[in-house]
PLY file of the C-alpha trace (Angstrom):
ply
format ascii 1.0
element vertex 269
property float x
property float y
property float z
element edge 268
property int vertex1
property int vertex2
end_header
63.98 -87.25 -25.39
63.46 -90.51 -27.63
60.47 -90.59 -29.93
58.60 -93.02 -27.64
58.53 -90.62 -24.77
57.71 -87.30 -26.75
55.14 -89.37 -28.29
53.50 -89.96 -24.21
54.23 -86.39 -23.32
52.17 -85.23 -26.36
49.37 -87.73 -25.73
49.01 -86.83 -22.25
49.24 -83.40 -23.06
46.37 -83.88 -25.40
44.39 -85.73 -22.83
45.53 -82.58 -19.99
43.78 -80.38 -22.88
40.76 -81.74 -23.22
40.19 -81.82 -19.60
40.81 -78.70 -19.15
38.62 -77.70 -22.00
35.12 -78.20 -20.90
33.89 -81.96 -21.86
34.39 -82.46 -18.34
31.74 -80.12 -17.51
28.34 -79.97 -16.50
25.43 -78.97 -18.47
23.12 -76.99 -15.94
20.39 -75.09 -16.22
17.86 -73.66 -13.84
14.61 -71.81 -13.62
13.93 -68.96 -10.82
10.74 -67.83 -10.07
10.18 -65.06 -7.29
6.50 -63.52 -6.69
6.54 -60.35 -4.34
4.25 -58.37 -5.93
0.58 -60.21 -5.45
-2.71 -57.68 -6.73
-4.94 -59.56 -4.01
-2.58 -62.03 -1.28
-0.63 -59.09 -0.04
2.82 -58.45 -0.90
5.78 -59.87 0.28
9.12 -58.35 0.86
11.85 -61.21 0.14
10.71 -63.11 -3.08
12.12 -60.87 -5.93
14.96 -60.33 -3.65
15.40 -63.60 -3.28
14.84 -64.89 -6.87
17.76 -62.02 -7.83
20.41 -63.38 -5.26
19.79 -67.10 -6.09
19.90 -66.40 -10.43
23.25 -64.43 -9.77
24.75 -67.26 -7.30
23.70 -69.80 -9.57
24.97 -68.09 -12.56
28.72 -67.66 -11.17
28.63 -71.19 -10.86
28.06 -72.19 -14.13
24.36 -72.30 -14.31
21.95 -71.04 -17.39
19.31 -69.16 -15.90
16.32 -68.33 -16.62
14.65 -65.75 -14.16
11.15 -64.36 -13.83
9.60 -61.79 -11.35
5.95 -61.16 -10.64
4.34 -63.65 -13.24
0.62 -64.70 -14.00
-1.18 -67.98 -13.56
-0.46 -67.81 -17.80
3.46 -66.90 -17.64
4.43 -69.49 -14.85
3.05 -72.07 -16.93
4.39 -71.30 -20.14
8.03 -70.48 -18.77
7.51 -73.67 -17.20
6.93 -75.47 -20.72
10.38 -73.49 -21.85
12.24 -74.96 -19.17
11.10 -78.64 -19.50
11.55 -78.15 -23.00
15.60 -77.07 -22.94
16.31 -79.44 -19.71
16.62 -82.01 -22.27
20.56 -82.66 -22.78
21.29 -80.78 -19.59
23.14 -82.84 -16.93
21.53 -80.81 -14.17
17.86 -79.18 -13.71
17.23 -76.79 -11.02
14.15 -74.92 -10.21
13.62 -72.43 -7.65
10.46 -70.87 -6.44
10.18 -68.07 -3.95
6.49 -66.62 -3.28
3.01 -67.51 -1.80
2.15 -71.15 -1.87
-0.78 -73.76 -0.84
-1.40 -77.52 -0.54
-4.80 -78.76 -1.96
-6.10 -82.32 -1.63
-2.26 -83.18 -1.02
-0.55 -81.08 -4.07
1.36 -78.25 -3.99
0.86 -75.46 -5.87
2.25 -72.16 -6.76
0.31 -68.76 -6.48
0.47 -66.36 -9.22
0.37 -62.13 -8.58
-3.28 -61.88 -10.09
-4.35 -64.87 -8.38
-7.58 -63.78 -6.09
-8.68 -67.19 -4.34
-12.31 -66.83 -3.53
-12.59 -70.75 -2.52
-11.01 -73.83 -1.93
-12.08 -75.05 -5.79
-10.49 -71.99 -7.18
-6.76 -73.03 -6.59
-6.58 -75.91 -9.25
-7.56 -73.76 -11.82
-5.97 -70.57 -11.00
-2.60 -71.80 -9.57
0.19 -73.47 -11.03
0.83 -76.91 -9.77
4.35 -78.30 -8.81
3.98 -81.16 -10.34
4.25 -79.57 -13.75
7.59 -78.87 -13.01
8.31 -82.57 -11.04
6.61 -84.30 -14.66
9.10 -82.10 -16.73
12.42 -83.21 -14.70
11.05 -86.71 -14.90
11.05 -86.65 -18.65
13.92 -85.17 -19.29
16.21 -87.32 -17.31
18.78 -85.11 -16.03
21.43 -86.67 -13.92
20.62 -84.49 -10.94
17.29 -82.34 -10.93
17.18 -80.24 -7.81
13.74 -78.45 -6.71
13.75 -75.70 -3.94
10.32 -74.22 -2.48
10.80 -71.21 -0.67
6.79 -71.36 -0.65
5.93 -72.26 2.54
4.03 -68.72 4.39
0.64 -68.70 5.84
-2.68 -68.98 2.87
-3.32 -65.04 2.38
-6.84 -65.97 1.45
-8.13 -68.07 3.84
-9.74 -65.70 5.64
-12.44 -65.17 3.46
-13.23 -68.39 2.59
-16.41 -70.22 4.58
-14.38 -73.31 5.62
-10.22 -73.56 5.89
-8.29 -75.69 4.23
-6.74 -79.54 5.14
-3.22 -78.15 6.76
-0.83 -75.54 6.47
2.24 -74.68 4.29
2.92 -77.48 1.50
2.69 -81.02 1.44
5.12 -83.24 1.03
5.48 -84.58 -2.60
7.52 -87.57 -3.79
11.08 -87.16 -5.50
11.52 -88.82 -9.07
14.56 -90.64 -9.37
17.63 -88.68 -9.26
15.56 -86.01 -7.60
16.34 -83.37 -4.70
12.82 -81.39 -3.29
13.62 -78.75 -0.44
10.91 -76.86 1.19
11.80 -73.98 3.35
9.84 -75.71 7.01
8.90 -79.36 6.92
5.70 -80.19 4.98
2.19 -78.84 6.90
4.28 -76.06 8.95
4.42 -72.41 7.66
7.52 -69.71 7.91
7.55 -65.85 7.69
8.22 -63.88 4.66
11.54 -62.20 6.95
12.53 -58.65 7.89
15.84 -58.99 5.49
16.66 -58.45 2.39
16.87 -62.39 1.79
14.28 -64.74 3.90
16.15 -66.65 6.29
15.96 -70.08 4.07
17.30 -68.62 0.86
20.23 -66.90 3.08
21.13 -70.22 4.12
21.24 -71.59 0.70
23.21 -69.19 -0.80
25.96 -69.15 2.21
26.66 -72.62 2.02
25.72 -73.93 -1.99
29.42 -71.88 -3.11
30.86 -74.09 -0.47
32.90 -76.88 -3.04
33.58 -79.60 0.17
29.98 -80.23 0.82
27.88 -82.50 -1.52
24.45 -81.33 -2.12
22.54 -82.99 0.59
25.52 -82.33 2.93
24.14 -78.52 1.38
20.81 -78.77 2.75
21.36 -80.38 6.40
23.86 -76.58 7.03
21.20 -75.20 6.01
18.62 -76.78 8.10
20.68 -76.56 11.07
21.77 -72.62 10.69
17.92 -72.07 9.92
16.40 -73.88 12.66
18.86 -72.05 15.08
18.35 -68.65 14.00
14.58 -69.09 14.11
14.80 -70.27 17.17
13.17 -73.58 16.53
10.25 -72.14 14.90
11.27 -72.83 11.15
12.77 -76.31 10.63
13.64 -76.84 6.60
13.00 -80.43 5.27
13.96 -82.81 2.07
13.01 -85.39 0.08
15.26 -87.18 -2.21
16.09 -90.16 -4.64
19.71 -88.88 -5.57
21.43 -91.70 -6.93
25.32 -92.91 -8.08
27.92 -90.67 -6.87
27.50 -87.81 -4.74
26.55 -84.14 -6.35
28.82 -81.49 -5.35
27.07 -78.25 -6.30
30.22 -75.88 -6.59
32.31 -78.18 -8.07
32.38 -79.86 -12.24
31.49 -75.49 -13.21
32.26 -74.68 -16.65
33.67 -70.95 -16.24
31.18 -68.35 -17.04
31.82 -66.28 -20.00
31.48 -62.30 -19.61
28.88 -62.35 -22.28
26.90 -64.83 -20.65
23.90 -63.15 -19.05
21.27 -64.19 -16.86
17.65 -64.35 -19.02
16.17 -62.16 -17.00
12.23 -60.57 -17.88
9.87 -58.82 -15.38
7.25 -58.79 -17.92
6.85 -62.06 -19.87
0 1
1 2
2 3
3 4
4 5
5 6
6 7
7 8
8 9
9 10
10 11
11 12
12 13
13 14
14 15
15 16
16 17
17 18
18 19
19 20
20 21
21 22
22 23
23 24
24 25
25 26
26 27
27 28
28 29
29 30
30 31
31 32
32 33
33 34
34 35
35 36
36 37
37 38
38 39
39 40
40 41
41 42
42 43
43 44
44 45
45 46
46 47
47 48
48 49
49 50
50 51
51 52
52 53
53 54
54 55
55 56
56 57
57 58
58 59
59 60
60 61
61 62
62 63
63 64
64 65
65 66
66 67
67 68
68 69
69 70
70 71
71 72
72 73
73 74
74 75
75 76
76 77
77 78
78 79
79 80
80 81
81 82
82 83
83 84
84 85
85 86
86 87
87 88
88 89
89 90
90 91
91 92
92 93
93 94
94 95
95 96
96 97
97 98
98 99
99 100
100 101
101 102
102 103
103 104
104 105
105 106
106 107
107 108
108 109
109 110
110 111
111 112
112 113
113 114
114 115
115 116
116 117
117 118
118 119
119 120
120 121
121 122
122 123
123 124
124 125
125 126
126 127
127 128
128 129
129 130
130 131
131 132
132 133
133 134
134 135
135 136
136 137
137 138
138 139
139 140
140 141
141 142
142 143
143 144
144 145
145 146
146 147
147 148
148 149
149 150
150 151
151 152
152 153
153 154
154 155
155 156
156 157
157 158
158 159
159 160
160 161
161 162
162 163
163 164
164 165
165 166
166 167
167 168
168 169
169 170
170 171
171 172
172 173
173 174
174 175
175 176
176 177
177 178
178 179
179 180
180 181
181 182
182 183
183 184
184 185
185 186
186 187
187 188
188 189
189 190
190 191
191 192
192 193
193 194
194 195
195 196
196 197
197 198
198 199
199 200
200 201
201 202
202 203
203 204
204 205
205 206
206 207
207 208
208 209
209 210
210 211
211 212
212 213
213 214
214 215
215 216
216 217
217 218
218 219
219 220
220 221
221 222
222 223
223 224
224 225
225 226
226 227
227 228
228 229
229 230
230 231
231 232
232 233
233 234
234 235
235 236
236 237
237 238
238 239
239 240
240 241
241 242
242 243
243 244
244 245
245 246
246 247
247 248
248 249
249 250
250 251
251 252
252 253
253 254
254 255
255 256
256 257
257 258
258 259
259 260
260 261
261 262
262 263
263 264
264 265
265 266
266 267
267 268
C-alpha cells in the first residue's frame, strides 16, 4: 500500500471513529410526571405505573430522565423550572404527564395530589399550568420538543362545585415551532384511568416508540389507531404539531446508555 492510500485509509478510519463515537448523537432529555396518589380527587391506578414504564423506555433509548411520583402544586412547578433550565443544549425535550387534569378558560392544567378544588377560581392558583412547560421548550430551542398528556379523565371535583365547568378533558393548545403535543382522547373528550397495569394510551406509546422504522408522528397515528380499536371507539388520541426539517425518528440517533447511568428518580421532592 503506497503512502497516498494508507494516508485515505487512516483518514477515513478517523472519520469511521468519530462517528461511531457519539458526536453523532442526540442530546435528550425528558421530564416524567405521574400522579396516582391524590389526598382529595380520588386515586388512580395507572399514573405511577405509567410514569415508571415510560422513564425506563425512555431511558434505554438514550434519554436523561428525570422522574417524579405524587408531587405538590409546589414540586411540579419547581421540577418544572429544573427541566427548562437543563433543556438548554439538549437536541431533544420531552415531557410526559400522567394524572388528573382540567381545562379552564381554554388552558390546560395539571392537578397536583393535595390539590382540593372547591371552585372553578381555585384551579389557576392551585394547579400547575401546561403552558409553563410549552414557555420553557419555547425558550430553549430544542430541535424536537415532544409533550405527551396522559391527562385527559373526568374533573374529580366537579361535583361539588355550584356550576360545571366549559367542557370536558383538555383543550387543545397550540404547538411552538418544532413542537409535538399528544393528548391521550382528542381535546374536550375524557378517557378512563384503565383496569391494567398501564392505561391503554401509554401502552400504545411504549409498544410502538422502540419501533426504529417509524418517525415520530408515524409513532402517534399506531398509536391512535391501536387505541381507538381497543376502546372500541370510545377513546380516540389526538396531536398537534409544528415539527419541522427532517423527520424525527424516536429510536433511532441513541447514544448507548451507560450502566451507571440511572434514571433521577424521587418520590418525595
Amino acid at each position: 500500500m503506497n503512502a497516498h492510500k494508507l494516508w485515505l485509509t487512516l483518514a477515513l478510519l478517523a472519520c469511521l471513529h468519530t462517528f461511531t463515537n457519539g458526536q453523532t448523537y442526540q442530546k435528550r432529555l425528558a421530564l416524567i410526571i405521574g400522579n396516582s396518589s391524590y389526598q382529595h380527587g380520588g386515586s388512580l391506578r395507572n399514573p405511577v405505573n405509567d410514569a415508571r414504564a415510560m422513564a425506563g423506555t425512555l431511558q434505554s433509548m438514550g434519554f436523561e430522565v428525570m422522574k417524579y411520583e405524587d408531587l405538590s402544586s409546589n414540586d411540579m412547578k419547581r421540577v418544572i423550572n429544573e427541566f427548562g433550565k437543563r433543556l438548554a443544549g439538549n437536541d431533544v425535550g420531552l415531557f410526559y404527564y400522567a394524572g388528573h387534569g382540567i381545562q379552564h378558560k381554554g388552558a390546560n392544567y395539571m392537578i397536583p395530589v393535595e390539590a382540593n378544588l372547591q371552585n372553578e377560581e381555585q384551579i389557576e392558583f392551585d394547579c400547575v399550568s401546561a403552558d409553563r412547560v410549552v414557555s420553557f421548550m419555547e425558550t430553549a430551542k430544542a430541535k424536537v420538543n415532544v409533550i405527551i398528556m396522559d391527562a385527559c379523565r373526568n374533573n374529580p371535583f366537579e361535583r361539588s362545585w355550584r356550576r360545571s365547568t366549559n367542557g370536558n378533558g383538555l383543550a387543545m393548545m397550540n404547538a411552538p415551532s418544532g413542537t409535538l403535543i399528544a393528548y391521550a382522547t382528542a381535546p374536550g373528550t375524557t378517557a378512563a384511568d384503565g383496569d391494567g397495569v398501564n392505561g391503554l394510551y401509554t401502552s400504545a406509546i411504549l409498544k410502538y416508540i422502540k419501533d426504529e422504522s417509524l418517525t415520530l408522528e408515524q409513532v402517534f397515528k399506531k398509536v391512535r389507531t391501536e387505541v381507538e380499536e381497543r376502546s372500541g371507539r370510545m377513546q380516540i388520541p389526538w396531536e398537534t404539531t409544528s415539527l419541522k426539517g427532517e423527520d424525527f425518528y424516536v429510536a433511532r440517533g441513541i447514544k448507548p446508555v451507560k450502566q451507571q447511568q440511572a434514571v433521577v428518580e424521587r418520590v418525595n421532592v
